[in-house]
C-alpha positions as CSV (number, residue, x, y, z in Angstrom):
1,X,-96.1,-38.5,-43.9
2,X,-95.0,-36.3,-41.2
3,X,-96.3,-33.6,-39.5
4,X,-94.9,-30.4,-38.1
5,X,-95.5,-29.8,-35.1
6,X,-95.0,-26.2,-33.3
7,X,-95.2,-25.7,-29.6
8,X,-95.6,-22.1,-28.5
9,X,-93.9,-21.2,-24.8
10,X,-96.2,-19.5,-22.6
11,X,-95.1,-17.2,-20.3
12,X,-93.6,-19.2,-17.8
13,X,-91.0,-20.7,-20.0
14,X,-90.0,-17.2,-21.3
15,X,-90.0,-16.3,-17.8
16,X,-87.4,-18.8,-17.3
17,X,-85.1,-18.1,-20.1
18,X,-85.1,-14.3,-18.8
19,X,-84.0,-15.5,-15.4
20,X,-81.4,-17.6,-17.2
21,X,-80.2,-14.8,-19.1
22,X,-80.1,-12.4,-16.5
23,X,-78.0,-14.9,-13.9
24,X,-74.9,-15.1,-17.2
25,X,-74.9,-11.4,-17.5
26,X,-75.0,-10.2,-13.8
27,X,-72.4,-12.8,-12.8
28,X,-69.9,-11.4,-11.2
29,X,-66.1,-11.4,-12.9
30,X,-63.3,-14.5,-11.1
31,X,-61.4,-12.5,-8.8
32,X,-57.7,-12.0,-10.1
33,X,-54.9,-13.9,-9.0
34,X,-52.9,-12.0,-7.0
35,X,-49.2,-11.3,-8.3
36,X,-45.9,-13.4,-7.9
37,X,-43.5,-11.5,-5.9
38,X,-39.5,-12.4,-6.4
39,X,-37.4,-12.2,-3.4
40,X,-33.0,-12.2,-4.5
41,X,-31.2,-13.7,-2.0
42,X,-27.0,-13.1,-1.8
43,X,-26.2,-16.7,-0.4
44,X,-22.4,-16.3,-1.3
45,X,-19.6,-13.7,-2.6
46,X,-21.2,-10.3,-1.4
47,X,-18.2,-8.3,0.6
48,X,-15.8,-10.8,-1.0
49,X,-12.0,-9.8,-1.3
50,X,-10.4,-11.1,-4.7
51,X,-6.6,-11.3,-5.2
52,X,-5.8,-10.4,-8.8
53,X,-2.5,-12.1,-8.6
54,X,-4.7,-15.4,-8.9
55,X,-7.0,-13.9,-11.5
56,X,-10.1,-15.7,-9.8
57,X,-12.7,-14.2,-8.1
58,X,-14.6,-15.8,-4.9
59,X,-18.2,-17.4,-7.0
60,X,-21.1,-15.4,-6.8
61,X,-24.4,-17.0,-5.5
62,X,-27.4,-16.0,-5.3
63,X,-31.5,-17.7,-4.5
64,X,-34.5,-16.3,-5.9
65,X,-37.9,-17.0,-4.1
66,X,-41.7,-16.5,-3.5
67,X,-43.2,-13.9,-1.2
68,X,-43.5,-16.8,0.9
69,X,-39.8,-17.6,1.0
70,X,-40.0,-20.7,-1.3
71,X,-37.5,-21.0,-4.0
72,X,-38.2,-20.9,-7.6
73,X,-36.9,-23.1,-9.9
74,X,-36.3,-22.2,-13.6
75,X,-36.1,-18.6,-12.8
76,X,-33.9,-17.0,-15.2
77,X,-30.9,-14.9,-13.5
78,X,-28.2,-12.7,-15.1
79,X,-25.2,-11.3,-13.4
80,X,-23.6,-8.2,-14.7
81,X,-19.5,-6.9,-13.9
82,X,-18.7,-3.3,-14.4
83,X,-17.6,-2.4,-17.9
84,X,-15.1,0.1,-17.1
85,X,-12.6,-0.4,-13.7
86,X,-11.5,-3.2,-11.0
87,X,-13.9,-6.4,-11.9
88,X,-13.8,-8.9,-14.8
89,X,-14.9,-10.6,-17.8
90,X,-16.8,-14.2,-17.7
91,X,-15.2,-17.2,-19.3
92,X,-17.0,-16.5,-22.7
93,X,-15.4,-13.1,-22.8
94,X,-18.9,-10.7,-21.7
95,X,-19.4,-9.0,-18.8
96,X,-22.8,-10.3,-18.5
97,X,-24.2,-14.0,-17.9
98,X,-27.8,-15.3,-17.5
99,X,-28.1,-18.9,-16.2
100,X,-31.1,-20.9,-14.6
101,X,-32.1,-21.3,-11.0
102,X,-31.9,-24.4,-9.8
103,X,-34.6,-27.0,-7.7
104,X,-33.2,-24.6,-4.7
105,X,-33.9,-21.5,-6.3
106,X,-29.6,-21.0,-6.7
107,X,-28.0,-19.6,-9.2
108,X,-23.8,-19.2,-9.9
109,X,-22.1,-16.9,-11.3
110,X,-19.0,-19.0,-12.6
111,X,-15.5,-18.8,-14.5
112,X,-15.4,-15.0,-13.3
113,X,-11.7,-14.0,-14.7
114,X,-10.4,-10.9,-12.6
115,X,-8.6,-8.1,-14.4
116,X,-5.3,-6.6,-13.1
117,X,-7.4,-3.2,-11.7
118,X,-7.5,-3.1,-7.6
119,X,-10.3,-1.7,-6.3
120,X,-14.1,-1.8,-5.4
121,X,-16.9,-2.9,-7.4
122,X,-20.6,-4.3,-7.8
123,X,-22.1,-7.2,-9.7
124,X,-25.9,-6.5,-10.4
125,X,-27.9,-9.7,-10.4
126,X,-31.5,-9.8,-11.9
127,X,-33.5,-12.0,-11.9
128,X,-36.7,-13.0,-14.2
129,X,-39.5,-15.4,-13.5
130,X,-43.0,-15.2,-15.3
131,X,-42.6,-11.9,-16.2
132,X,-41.7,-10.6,-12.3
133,X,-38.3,-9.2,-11.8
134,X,-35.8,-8.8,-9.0
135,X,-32.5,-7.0,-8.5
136,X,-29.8,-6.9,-6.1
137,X,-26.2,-5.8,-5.6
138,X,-23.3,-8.2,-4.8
139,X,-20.1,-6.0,-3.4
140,X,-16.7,-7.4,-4.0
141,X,-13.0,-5.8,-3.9
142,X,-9.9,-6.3,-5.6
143,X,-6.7,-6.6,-4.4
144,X,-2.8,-7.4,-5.0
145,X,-2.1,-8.8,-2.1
146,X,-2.0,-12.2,-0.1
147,X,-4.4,-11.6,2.2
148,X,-7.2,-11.8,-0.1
149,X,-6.6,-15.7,-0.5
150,X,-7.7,-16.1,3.5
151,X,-11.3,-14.6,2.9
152,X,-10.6,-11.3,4.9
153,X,-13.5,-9.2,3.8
154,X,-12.5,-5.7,2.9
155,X,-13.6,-3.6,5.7
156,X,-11.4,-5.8,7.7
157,X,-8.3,-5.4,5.0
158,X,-8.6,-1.8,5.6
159,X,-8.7,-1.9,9.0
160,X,-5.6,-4.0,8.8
161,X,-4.0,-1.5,6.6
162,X,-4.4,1.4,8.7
163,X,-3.8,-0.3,11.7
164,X,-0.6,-0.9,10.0
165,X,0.1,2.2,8.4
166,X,-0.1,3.6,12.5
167,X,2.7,0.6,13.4
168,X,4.5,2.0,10.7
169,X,4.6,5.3,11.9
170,X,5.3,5.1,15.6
171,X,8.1,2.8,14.6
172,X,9.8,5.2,12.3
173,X,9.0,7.8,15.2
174,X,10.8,5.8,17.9
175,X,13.9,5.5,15.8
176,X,14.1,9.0,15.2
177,X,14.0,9.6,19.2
178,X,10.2,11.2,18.9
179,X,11.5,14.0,16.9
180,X,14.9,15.2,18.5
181,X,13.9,13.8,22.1
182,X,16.9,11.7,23.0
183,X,16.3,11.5,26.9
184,X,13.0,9.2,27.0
185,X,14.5,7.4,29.8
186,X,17.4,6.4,32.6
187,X,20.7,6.0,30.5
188,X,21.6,2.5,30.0
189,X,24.9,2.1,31.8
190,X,28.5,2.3,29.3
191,X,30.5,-0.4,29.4
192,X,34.1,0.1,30.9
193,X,37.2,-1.8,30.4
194,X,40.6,-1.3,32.9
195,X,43.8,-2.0,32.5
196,X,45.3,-5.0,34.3
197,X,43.1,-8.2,34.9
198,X,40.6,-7.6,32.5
199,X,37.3,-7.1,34.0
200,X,34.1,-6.1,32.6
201,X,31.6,-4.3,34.6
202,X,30.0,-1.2,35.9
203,X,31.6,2.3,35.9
204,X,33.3,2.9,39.2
């Protein structure tokens, strides 16, 4: 047969357990992690000059990364044409698309297909990543012309254009004798013919 056998705890073990106790609850909480910060990064298209003639637009690209300037893979990123206005639809027919960043934190906004509206717009780009966000603002322009096949950016194209527009005008000016002001200069000398042996000369 077996006994039962009780031990009692004196004061020292109940001593302990208190201290025990008393370490768990007074322990203080694990400091919190501090909070991913997203960084958008245009790499590509922003000041871009599209020529609606070709009804392709220059590909946006953008690169999402850390606070520390790493890139982020498998961040998600949606880019977003104007509804209304110059701009575009994507090749599935919306004006928004979302795609994943890549191992360099890149993302590409293709099969952009331009409308037949000239002017300036924005695409907003966000970007998602573990529940922190990021936004920026890529700046294009539209245009029927040639010169948006070279690259020219479109503070240059209007440069250009008024540069031309004052060409344009001092040319029309110069025709019309600055405005009624014939004598600008020494007369060019009339050519005179004489009887006789022909000559061809001066007027005497």
């Amino acid at each position: 047969m077996f006994k039962k056998v009780f031990f009692k705890c004196g004061p020292t073990v109940a001593v302990a357990v208190a201290a025990i106790l008393a370490v768990e609850t007074c322990a203080p909480p694990l400091a919190a992690q501090p909070e991913m910060k997203l960084n958008l990064v245009i790499v590509e298209g922003d000041g871009a000059v599209n020529n609606i003639r070709q009804r392709v637009s220059r590909e946006p690209i953008v690169q999402v990364e850390d606070e520390n300037h790493k890139p982020i893979a498998g961040a998600a990123i949606t880019f977003f044409l104007p509804d209304q206005g110059a701009g575009g639809v994507f090749a599935n027919g919306s004006h928004s698309l979302t795609v994943m960043s890549d191992a360099q934190g890149r993302a590409v906004a293709r099969g952009i297909r331009m409308n037949r509206m000239s002017g300036k717009y924005q695409i907003r780009v966000t970007a998602n990543y573990k529940g922190q966000t990021a936004t920026t603002t890529i700046n294009q322009t539209s245009v029927a012309a040639a010169v948006a096949a070279a690259g020219i950016s479109a503070k240059l194209l209007l440069i250009l254009l008024a540069a031309g527009a004052g060409v344009a005008t001092g040319a029309v000016l110069a025709t019309r004798g600055g405005g009624g002001n014939t004598n600008t200069g020494a007369a060019a000398s009339p050519t005179v013919i004489t009887p006789g042996t022909p000559t061809v000369g001066g007027p005497r």
